[in-house]
C-alpha positions as CSV (number, residue, x, y, z in Angstrom):
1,X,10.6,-2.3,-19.9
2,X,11.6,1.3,-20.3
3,X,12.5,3.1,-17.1
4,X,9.6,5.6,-15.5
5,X,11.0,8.4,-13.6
6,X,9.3,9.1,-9.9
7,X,8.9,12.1,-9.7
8,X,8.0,12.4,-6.1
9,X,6.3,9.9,-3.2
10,X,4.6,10.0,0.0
11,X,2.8,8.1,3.0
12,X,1.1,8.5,5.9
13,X,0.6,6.0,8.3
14,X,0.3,5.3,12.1
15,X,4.3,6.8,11.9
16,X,3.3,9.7,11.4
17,X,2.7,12.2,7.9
18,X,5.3,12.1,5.2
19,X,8.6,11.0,4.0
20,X,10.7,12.3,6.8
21,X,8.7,10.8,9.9
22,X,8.6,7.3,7.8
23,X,12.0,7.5,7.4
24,X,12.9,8.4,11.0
25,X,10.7,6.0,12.8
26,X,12.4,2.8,10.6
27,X,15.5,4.3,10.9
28,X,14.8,4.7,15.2
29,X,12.9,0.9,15.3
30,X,9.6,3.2,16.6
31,X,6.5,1.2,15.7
32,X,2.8,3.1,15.1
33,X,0.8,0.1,16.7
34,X,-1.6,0.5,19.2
35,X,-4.0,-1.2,21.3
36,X,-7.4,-1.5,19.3
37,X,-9.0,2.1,20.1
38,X,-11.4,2.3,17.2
39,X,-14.6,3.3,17.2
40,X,-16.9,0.5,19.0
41,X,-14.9,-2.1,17.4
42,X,-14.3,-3.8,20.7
43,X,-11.9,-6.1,19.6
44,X,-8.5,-7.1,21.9
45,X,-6.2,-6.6,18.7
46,X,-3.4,-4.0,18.0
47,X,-3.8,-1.6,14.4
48,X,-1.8,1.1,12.5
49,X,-4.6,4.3,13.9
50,X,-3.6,7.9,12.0
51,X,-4.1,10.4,14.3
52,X,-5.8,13.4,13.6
53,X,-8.7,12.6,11.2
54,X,-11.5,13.0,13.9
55,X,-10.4,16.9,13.2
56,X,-9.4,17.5,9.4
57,X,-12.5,17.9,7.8
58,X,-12.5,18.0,4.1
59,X,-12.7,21.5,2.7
60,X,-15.9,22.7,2.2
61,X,-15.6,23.0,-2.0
62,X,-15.0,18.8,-1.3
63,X,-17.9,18.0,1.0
64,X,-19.7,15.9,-0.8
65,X,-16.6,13.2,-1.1
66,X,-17.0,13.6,3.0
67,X,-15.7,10.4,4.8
68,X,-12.6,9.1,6.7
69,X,-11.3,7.2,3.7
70,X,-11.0,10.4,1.8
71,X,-9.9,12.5,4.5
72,X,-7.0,10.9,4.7
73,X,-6.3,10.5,1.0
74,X,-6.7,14.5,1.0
75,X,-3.7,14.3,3.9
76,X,-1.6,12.7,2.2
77,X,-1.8,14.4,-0.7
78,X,-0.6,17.7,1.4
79,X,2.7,16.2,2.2
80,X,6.0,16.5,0.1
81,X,4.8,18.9,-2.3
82,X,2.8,16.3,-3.9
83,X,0.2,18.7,-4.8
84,X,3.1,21.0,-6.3
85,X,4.0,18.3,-8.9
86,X,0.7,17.3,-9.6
87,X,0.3,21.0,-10.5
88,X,3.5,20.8,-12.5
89,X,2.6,17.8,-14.3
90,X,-0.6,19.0,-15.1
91,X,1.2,22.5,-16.6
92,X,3.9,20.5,-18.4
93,X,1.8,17.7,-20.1
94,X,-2.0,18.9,-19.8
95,X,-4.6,17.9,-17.3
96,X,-6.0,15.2,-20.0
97,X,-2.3,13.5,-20.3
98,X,-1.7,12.5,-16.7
99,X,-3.9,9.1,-15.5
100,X,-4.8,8.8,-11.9
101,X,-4.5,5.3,-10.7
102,X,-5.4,4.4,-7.5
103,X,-5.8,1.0,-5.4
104,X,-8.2,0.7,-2.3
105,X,-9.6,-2.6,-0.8
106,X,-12.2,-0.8,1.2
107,X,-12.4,2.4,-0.3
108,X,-15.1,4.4,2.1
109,X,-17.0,1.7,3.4
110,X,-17.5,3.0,6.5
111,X,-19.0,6.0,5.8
112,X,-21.5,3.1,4.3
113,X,-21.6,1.2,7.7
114,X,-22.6,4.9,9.5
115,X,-25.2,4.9,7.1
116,X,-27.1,1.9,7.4
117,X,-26.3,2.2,11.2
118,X,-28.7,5.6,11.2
119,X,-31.4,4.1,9.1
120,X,-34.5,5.8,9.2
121,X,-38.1,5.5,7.7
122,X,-39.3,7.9,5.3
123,X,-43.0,9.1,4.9
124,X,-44.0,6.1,3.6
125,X,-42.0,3.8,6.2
126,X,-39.5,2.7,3.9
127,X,-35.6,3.1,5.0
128,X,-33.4,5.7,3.8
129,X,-30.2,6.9,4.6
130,X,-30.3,10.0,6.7
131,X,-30.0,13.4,4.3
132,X,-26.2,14.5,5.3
133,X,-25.5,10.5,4.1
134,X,-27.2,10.4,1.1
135,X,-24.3,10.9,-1.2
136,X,-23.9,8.0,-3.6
137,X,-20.5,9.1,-4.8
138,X,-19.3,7.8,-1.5
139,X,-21.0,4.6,-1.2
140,X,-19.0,2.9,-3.9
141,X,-15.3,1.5,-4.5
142,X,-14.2,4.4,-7.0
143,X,-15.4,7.4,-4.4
144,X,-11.3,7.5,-3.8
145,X,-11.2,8.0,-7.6
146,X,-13.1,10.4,-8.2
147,X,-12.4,12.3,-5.0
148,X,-8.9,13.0,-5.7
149,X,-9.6,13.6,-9.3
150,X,-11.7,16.6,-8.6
151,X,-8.7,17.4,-5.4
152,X,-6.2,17.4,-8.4
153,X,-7.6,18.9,-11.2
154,X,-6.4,15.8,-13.1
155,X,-8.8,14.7,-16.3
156,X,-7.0,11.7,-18.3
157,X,-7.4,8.1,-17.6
158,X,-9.2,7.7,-13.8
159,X,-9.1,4.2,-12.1
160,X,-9.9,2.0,-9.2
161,X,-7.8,-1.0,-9.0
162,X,-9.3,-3.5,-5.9
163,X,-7.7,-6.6,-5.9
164,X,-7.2,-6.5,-2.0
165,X,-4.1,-6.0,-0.6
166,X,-2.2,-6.4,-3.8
167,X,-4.2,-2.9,-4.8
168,X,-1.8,-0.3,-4.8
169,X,1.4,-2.1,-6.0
170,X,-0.5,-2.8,-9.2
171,X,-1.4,0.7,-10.0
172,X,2.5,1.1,-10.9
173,X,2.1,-1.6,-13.2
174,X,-1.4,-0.2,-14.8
175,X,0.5,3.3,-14.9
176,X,3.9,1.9,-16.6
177,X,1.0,0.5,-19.3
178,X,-0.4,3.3,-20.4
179,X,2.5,5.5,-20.4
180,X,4.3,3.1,-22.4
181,X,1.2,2.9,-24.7
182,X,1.6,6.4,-25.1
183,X,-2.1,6.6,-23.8
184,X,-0.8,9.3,-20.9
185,X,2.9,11.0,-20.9
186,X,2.5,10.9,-17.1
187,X,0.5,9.5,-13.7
188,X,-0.4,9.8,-10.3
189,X,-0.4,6.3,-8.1
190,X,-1.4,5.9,-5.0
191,X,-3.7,4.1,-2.4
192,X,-5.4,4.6,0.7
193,X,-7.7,2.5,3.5
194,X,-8.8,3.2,6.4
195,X,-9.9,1.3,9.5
196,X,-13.6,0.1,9.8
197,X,-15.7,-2.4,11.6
198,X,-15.5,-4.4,8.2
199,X,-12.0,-4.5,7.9
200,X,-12.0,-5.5,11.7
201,X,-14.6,-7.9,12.2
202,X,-14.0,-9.2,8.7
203,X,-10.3,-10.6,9.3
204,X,-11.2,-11.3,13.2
205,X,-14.0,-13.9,11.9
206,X,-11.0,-15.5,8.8
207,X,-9.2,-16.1,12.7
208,X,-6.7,-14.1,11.3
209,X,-6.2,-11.3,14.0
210,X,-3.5,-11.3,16.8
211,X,-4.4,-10.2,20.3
212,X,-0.3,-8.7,19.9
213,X,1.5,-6.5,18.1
214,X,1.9,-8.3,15.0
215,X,5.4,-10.3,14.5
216,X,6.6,-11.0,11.1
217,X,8.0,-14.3,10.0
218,X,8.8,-15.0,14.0
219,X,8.4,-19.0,15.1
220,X,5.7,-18.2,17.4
221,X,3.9,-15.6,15.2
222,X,-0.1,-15.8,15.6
223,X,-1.8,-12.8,13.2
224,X,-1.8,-9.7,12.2
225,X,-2.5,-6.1,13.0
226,X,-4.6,-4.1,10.8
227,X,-3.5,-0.5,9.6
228,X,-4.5,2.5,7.9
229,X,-2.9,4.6,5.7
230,X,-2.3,6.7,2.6
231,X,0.4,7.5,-0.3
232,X,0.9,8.5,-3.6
233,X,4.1,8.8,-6.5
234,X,4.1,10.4,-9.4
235,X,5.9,8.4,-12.5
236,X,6.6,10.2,-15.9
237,X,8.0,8.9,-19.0
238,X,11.6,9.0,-18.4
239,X,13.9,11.2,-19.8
240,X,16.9,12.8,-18.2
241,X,18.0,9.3,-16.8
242,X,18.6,10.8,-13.2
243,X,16.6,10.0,-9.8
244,X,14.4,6.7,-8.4
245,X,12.7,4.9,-10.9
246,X,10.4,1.9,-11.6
247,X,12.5,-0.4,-13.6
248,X,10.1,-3.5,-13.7
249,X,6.9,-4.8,-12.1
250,X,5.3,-8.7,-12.1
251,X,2.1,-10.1,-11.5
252,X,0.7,-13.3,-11.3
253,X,-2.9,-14.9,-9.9
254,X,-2.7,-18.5,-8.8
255,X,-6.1,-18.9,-8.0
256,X,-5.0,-21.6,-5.6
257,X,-7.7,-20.6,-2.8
258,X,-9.9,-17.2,-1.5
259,X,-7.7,-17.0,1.2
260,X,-4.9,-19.0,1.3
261,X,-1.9,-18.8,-1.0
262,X,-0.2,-21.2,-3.0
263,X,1.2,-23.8,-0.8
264,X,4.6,-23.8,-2.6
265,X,4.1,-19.6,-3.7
266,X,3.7,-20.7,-7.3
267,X,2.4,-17.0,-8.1
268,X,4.4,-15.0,-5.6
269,X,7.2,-16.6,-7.1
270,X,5.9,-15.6,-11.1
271,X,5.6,-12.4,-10.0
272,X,8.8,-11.8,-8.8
273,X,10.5,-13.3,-11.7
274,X,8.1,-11.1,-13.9
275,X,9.8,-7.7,-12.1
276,X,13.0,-9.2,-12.3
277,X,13.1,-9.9,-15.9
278,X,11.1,-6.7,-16.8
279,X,14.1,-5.1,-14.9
280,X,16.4,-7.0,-17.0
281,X,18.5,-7.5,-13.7
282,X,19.4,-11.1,-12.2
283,X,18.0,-11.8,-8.6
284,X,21.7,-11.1,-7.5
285,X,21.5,-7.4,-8.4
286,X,18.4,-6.8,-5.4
287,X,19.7,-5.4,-2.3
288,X,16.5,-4.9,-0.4
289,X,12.8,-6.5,-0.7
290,X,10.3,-5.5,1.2
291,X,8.1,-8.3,2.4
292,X,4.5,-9.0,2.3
293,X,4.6,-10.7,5.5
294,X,1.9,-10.2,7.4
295,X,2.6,-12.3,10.7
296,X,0.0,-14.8,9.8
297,X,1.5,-18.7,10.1
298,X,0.6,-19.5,6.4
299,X,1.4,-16.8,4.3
300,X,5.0,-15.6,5.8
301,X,6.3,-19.3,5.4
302,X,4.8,-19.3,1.3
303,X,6.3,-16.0,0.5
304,X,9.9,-16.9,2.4
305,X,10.3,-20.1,0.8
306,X,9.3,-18.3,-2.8
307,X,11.9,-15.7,-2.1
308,X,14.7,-18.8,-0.9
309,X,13.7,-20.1,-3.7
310,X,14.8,-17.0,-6.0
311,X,17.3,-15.4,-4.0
312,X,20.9,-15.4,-2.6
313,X,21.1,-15.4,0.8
314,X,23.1,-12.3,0.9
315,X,19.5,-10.5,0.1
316,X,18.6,-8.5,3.1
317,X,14.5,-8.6,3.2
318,X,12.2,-8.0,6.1
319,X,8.2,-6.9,6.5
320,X,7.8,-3.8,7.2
321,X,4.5,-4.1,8.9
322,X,5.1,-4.3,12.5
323,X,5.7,-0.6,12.4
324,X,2.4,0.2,10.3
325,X,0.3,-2.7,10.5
326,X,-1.3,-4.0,7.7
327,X,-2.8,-1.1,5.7
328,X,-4.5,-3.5,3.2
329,X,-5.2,-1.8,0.0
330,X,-2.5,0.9,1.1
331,X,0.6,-1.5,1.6
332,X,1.6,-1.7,-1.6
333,X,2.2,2.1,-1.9
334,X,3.1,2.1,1.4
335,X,5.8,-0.5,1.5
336,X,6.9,1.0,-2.5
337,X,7.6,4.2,-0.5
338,X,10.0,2.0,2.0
339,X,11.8,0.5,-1.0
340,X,12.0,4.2,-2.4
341,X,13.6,5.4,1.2
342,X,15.8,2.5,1.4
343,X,17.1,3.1,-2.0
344,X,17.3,7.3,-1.5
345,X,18.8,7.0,2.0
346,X,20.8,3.3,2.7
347,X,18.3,2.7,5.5
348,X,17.3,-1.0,5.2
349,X,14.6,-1.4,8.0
350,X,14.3,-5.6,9.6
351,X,11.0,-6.7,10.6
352,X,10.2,-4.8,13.8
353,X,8.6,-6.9,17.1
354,X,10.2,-10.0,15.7
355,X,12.5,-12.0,17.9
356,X,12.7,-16.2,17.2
357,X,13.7,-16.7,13.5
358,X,11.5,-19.2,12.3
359,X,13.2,-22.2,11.1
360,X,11.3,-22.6,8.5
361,X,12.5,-19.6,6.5
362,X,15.7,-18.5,4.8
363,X,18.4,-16.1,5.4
364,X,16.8,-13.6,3.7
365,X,14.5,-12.6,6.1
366,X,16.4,-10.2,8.3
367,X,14.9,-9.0,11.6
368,X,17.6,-6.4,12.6
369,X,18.3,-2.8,10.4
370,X,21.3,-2.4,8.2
371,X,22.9,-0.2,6.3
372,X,24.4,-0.1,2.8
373,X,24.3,2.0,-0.3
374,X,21.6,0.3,-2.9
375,X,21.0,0.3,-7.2
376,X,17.8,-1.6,-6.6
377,X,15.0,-2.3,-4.3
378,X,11.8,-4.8,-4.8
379,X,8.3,-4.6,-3.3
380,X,6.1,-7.4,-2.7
381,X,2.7,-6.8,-2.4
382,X,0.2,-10.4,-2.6
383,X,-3.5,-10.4,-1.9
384,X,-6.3,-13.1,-1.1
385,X,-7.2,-15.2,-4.0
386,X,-3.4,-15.7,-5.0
387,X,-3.4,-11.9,-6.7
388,X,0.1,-11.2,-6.8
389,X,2.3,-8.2,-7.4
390,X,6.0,-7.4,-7.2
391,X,8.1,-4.1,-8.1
392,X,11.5,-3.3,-8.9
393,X,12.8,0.0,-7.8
394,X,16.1,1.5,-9.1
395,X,18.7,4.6,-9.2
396,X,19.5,5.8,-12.4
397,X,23.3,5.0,-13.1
C-alpha cells in the first residue's frame, strides 16, 4: 500500500499526559497501575486511573457532550499540538477533506450508568432521566464522534469503529482506505475509554480480572488490569517521503469463540501477515512489536505462538500493558503510539511486572528494555470474537 505520513501522535494514560511522560515512564520501567480506587466499584483489582478528570470540565461551548469519556478525549487532544495540526490540516486541505476516525469499546457508558442510577418518576410516574442527564448525544457509541467533531471543526467522513479492543488499531486501516480512495486527502485517528462499573464488573464476571498488577506472558500470570486512556495521530497522503509512517495494516476475524481466541491464533496470525505483506517487508525487517498480551492465561500463549510462528527470534516484542493496563478500545492507539516512540527514539520497552518467562512462549517475548536504532515497528491490537488487527510502522528512508 502507499505510505501515509503521521503527521503528529499522542496519548494519555495512567503515565501521565503526552508523548514525553509516555516516553519517560517506559524508558524509567514506572508503571501507572493502581489499586482499584474507582468510584464504588469495590473490586480488589489494580487499573490504569488518569488523574485529573474529577476537575477538567468540558468547556462550556461543549457541555452538552458532558461526561468522563469525553473529557478525556478533549485532554488528549490538548497535548503535542494536536489541535495545531488539526487546524493545519483543516487550512491546507478543507474541513470537508480530512475524516475523523475513531475507535471506542465503551464510548460514555457511564455517564449512562449515572443516569439510570438517578432515575426518577415524572408527573405521570413514569422514569426519566434526571434533566442535566437527559442528553441523548451522550447515551450512544458515536457520542466520542461527534464530540470531537464539533472540538475540531472537522466536517468530512465521521466514524465509530467498536469492535472492542481491536477499536482503535483499525481506524488506521479505515483511514489508509479512504485516503487511498481519494475519498479524504487526510484524517484524524484516535480512541479513547474510560473506566466504568461496566468495564469492571463486566470482565470481573468473564473471571478475567487479577487481584495484582497485571503480568504479561509470565508462567504464573492470572488476569488483567483494566485501564483508561486516550490518543490520537494524524495521517496524510504522503508526499515528501520524510518522518513516521504507516506502511501496512492487517485484519482478520476468526470467529473461533465470543471470548476466546483461536486456539492455534489462526486470525492473529492473518493479520499479521496482512501488515507485513501490505508493507511489502519480510518478518525479518520488524525490530519491535508491541504485544496484545493482556496477562490472561489463554490469550498471551495464542498470540506468542502466532508470532513464533512468524517471526525470528531475534524480534524483540513485549506488552506494553503492565504500565497502562488494558485501556480496551484505547490500546490500539495507545500501544500504535509506543511503536511510534520506539521507532522515533530506539527505546524498546519489555513487558513491565513480568518475572518467570513462560515456557510456553518463544524468544520473542522480551521482559527487559533494550535499545537499538529501528526502520520498522508493528502493533498488535486483537479483540473478543477473534477481531484482529495489526500495524506496520516505519521511517521513511
Amino acid at each position: 500500500m502507499p505510505a501515509l505520513s503521521i503527521r503528529a501522535y499522542t496519548a494519555t494514560t495512567a503515565l501521565g499526559r503526552g508523548r514525553a511522560a509516555q516516553a519517560d515512564a517506559l524508558r524509567a520501567r514506572r508503571g501507572g497501575l493502581r489499586r482499584n480506587d474507582f468510584g464504588d466499584a469495590a473490586l480488589d483489582t489494580w487499573i490504569g486511573r488518569v488523574d485529573g478528570l474529577e476537575e477538567a470540565p468540558l468547556p462550556a461551548a461543549l457541555a452538552q457532550w458532558e461526561c468522563r469519556n469525553n473529557r478525556l478525549a478533549w485532554l488528549a487532544l490538548q497535548q503535542d499540538g494536536m489541535l495545531d495540526v488539526v487546524a493545519a490540516m483543516r487550512g491546507r486541505h478543507g474541513a470537508d477533506r480530512v475524516a475523523l476516525v475513531l475507535g471506542t469499546s465503551t464510548a460514555s457508558i457511564g455517564e449512562t450508568e449515572a443516569a439510570y442510577a438517578d432515575l426518577r418518576g415524572d408527573a405521570d410516574g413514569r422514569p426519566q432521566f434526571p434533566p442535566a442527564m437527559q442528553r441523548s448525544i451522550v447515551h450512544t457509541p458515536h457520542s466520542l464522534g461527534d464530540f470531537v467533531r464539533e472540538a475540531t471543526g472537522l466536517r468530512g467522513p465521521c466514524v465509530t469503529v467498536a469492535t472492542a479492543c481491536s477499536s482503535s488499531a483499525k481506524v488506521f486501516a479505515q483511514a489508509a482506505r479512504l485516503i487511498n480512495a481519494g475519498v479524504v486527502d487526510a484524517a484524524l485517528v484516535g480512541g479513547v475509554d474510560t473506566l466504568c462499573g461496566s468495564v469492571l464488573y463486566g470482565f470481573n464476571a468473564l473471571g478475567l480480572v487479577s487481584t495484582r498488577a497485571c503480568r504479561p506472558f509470565d508462567a504464573a500470570r492470572d488476569g488483567l488490569s483494566l485501564g483508561e486512556a486516550g490518543g490520537f495521530a494524524v495521517l496524510e497522503r504522503s508526499s515528501d517521503g520524510h518522518g513516521l509512517q504507516l506502511r501496512g495494516y492487517g485484519e482478520s476475524s476468526d470467529a473461533h469463540h465470543m471470548s476466546t481466541p483461536h486456539p492455534e491464533g489462526l486470525g492473529a496470525r492473518l493479520a499479521m501477515r496482512d501488515a507485513l505483506a501490505r508493507a511489502g517487508i519480510g518478518a525479518d525487517a520488524v525490530g519491535y512489536l508491541n504485544l496484545h498480551g493482556t496477562a490472561t492465561p489463554a490469550n498471551d500463549a495464542v498470540e506468542a505462538r502466532a508470532v513464533a510462528a512468524l517471526f525470528p527470534d531475534t524480534l524483540h516484542a513485549g506488552s506494553t500493558k503492565g504500565w497502562t493496563g488494558h485501556t480496551l478500545g484505547a490500546a490500539g492507539i495507545v500501544e500504535s503510539v509506543f511503536a511510534l516512540i520506539a521507532l522515533e527514539d530506539g527505546q524498546l520497552p519489555g513487558t513491565l511486572n513480568s518475572e518467570q518467562a513462560d515456557a510456553a512462549c518463544g524468544p520473542q517475548v522480551r521482559f527487559d528494555n533494550a535499545r537499538r536504532e529501528l526502520r520498522y515497528a508493528m502493533n498488535n491490537s486483537f479483540g473478543f470474537g477473534g477481531n484482529n488487527a495489526s500495524l506496520v510502522f516505519g521511517r521513511a528512508a
